[in-house]
C-alpha positions in Angstrom: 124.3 103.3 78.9 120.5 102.7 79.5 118.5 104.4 81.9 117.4 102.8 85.1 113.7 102.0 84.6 111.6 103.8 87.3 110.0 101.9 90.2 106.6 101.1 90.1 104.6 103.0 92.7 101.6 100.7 94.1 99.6 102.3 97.2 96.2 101.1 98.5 95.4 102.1 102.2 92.0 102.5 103.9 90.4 102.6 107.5 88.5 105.0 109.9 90.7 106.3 112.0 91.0 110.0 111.5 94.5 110.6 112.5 96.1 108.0 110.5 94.4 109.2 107.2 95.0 112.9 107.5 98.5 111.6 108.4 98.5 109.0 105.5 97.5 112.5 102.7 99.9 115.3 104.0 102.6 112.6 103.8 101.7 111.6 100.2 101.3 114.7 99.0 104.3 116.7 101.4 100.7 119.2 102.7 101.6 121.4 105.3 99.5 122.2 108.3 96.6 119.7 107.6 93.8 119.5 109.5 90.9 116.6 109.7 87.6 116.6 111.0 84.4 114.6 111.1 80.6 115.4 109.2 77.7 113.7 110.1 78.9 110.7 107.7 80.8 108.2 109.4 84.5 108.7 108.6 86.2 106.5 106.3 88.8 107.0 104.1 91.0 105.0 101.2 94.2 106.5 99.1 95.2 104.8 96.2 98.0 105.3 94.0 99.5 103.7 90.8 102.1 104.8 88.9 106.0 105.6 88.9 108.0 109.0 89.9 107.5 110.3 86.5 103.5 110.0 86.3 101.0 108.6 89.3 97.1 108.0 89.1 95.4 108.6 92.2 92.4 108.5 94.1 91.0 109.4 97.0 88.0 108.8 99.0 87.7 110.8 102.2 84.2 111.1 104.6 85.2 113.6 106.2 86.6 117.2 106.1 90.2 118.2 105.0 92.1 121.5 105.2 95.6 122.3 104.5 98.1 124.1 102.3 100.0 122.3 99.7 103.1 123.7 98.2 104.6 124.2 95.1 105.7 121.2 93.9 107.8 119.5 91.1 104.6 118.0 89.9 101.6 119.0 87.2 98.4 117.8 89.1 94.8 117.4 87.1 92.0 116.4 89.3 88.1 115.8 89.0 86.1 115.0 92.3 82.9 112.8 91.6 81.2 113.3 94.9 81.4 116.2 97.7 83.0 119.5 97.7 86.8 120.7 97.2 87.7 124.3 96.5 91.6 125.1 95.8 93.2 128.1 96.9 91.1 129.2 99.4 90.3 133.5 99.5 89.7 136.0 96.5 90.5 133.6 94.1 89.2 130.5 95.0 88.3 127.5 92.5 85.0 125.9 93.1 84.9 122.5 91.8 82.4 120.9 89.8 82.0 117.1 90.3 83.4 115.5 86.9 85.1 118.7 85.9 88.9 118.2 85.8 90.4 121.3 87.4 94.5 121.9 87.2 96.1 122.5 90.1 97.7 126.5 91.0 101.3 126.2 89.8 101.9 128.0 93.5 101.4 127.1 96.8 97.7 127.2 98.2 95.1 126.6 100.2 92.6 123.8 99.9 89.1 122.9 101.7 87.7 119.1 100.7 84.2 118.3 102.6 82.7 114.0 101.7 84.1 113.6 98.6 85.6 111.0 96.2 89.1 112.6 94.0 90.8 111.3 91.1 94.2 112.7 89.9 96.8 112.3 87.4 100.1 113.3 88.5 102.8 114.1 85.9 106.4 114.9 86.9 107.3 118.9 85.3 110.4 117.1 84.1 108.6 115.0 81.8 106.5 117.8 80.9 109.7 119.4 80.5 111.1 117.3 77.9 108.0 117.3 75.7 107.8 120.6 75.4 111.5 121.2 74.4 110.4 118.7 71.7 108.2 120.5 70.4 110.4 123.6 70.7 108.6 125.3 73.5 110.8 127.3 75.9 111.4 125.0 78.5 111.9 127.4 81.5 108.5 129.3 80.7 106.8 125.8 79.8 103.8 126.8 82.8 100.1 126.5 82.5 96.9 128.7 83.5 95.1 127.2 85.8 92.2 129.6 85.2 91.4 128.6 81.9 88.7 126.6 81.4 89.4 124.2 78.2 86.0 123.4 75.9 84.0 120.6 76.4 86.1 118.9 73.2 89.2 119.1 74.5 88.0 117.6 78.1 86.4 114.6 76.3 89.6 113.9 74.1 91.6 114.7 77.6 89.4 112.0 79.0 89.6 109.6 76.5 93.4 109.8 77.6 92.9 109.3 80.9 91.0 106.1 80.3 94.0 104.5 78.5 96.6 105.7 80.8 94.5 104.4 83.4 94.2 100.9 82.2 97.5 100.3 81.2 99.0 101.8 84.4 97.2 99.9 86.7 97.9 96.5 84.1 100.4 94.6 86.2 101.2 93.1 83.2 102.4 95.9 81.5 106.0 96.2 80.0 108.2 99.5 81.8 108.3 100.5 78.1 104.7 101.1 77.8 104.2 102.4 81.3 107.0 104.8 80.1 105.2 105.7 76.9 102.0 106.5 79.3 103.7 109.4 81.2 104.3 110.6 78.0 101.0 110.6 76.9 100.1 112.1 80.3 102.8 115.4 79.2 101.5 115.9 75.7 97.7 115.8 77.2 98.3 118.6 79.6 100.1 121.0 77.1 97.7 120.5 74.5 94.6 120.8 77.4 95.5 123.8 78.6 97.4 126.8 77.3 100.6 128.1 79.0 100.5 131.0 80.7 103.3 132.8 79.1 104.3 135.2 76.3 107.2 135.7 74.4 109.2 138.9 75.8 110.4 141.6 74.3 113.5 140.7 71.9 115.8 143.2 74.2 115.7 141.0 76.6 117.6 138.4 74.9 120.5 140.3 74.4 123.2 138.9 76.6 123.8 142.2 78.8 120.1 141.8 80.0 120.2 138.5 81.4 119.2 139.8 84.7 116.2 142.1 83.3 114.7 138.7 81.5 114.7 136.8 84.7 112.7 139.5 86.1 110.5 139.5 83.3 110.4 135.5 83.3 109.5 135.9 86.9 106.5 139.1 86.3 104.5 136.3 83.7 104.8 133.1 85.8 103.3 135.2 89.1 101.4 137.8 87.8 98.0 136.7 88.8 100.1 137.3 92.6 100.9 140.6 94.1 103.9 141.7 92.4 106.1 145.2 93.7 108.5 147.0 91.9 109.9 146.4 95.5 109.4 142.3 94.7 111.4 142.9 91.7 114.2 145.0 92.9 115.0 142.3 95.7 114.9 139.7 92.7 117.3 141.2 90.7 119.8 142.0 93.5 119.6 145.8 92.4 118.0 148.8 94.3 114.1 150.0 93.0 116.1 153.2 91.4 118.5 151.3 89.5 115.5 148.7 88.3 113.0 151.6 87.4 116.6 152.9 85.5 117.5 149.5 83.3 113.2 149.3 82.5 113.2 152.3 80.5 116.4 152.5 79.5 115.8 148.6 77.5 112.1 148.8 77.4 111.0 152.0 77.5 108.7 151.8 80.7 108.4 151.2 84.3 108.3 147.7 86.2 104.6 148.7 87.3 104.0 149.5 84.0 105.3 146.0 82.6 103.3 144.3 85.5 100.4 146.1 84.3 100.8 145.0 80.6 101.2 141.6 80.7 98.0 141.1 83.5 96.2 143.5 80.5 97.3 140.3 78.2 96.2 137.6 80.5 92.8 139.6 80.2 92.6 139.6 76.6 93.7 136.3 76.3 90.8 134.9 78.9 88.3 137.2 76.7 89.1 136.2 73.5 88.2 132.4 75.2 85.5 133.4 77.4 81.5 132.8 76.8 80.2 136.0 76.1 77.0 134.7 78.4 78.8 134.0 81.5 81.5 135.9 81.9 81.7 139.7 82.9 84.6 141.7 81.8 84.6 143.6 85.4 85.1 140.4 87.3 88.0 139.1 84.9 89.7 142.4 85.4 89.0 142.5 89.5 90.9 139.3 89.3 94.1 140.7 87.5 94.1 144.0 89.7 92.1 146.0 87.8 89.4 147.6 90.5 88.3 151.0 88.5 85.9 149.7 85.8 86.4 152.9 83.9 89.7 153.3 84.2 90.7 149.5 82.9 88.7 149.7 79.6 90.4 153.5 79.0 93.5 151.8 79.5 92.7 148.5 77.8 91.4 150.6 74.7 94.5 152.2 74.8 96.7 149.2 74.2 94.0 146.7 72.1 92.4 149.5 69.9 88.7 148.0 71.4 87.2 148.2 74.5 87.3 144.7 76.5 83.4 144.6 76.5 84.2 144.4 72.4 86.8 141.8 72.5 84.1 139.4 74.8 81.8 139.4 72.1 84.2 138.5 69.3 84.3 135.4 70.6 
């Protein structure tokens, strides 16, 4: 039996009327709670879209201002503005974006403020990203990226030397559903070789069969912990109470659930370091980020675990 070929996606819509093109976005992209306004550039807007349900291009120009939330979604989302402002997830993390940057969307729900600006995006389906990474004999359910990397100036110009050909044969008319096919899986092997995935592998006692529900917790502590995460959180999770959680952690792994929280944000940290330019970065913002307030206290505690302090690890790099 073959597989039904996908159905092309074609979209070109453009005007000035406010209301229709705030309506026209948060429709496209399922946004909640958007909101439109005007600047002092006369509003006009255009969204484009080529594609099928596996991998879309996009674009979007928008004079104007845009605010909203946009949820977690089925979808890996890249995107570059070349004009205006945009910043994603809106408060104490927020991403600034620099025009011609490509930026990865939060694999969570956020908050986003656009101001005049011109957007491109490539849109891949997870299940495609899925498939490619059981290919390669990644762990599918874990296959998640960090957002907060920032990937060298190489690996952007190879990723954009990608885009260009997805681009031109997507938007070829002309183009056989083979090859389109063959382009969203370009589009899946670009991402997980752009960006690393923010996971690591857990501890082996997990994967005994009697801790199934202690790994989905675990699962669950590195695909959120750049989010507040309670013992609490992870007590409702695992349908037990906070005694009988704190009980199975160090009985199977020899430690609390705060204390597991704690280690694998102590990872991300290392892992960011060990990529980080030594010139720009500063260990006590990357540890504010993960939770880590105390100065003195993280780098005792980082020491502890790494055998260096973080300020060491930076400039290894």
């Amino acid at each position: 039996m073959t597989e039904q070929t996908p159905a092309p996606i074609r979209v070109d819509e453009r005007g000035d009327d406010i209301a229709d093109a705030r309506r026209t976005l948060a429709t496209a992209y399922a946004g909640v709670a958007w909101e439109a306004d005007t600047t002092d550039t006369a509003f006009s807007y255009r969204y484009a879209s080529a594609g099928d349900a596996a991998m879309t291009l996009r674009a979007v120009q928008f004079d104007g201002r845009l605010t909203g939330e946009m949820p977690a979604g089925d979808d890996f989302v890249m995107q570059w503005i070349t004009r205006g402002t945009g910043i994603l997830d809106v408060g104490p993390h927020a991403i600034h974006l620099q025009p011609g940057r490509p930026q990865l969307w939060p694999g969570h729900a956020f908050e986003f403020a656009f101001a005049d600006y011109d957007q491109r995006l490539v849109q891949v389906n997870r299940r495609a990203v899925d498939e490619i990474a059981a290919e390669r004999g990644l762990a599918v359910s874990r296959a998640n990226f960090d957002h907060t990397a920032r990937p060298d100036d190489e690996a952007l110009r190879r990723w954009r030397q990608t885009v260009h050909l997805i681009s031109a044969t997507t938007m070829d008319r002309n183009a056989s559903p083979l090859l389109q096919a063959e382009m969203s899986r370009l589009a899946a092997v670009s991402l997980l070789e752009l960006y690393p995935q923010a996971t690591a592998d857990l501890p082996p006692e997990l994967l005994l069969p009697g801790n199934a529900r202690l790994k989905h917790v675990a699962e669950y502590v590195h695909e959120h912990a750049h989010l507040p995460i309670t013992s609490t959180d992870l007590a409702a999770l695992a349908n037990l109470s906070l005694r009988a959680l704190q009980t199975a952690f160090g009985r199977v792994l020899g430690m609390s659930p705060n204390a597991y929280i704690r280690q694998v944000r102590l990872d991300r940290i290392r892992t960011e370091l060990l990529r980080a330019d030594p010139a720009t970065t500063n260990v006590a913002d990357v540890a504010r980020y993960w939770g880590f307030a105390h100065a003195g206290r993280f780098s005792a505690v980082y020491a502890a675990r790494y055998g260096e302090y973080p300020s060491e690890t930076l400039r290894s790099t």
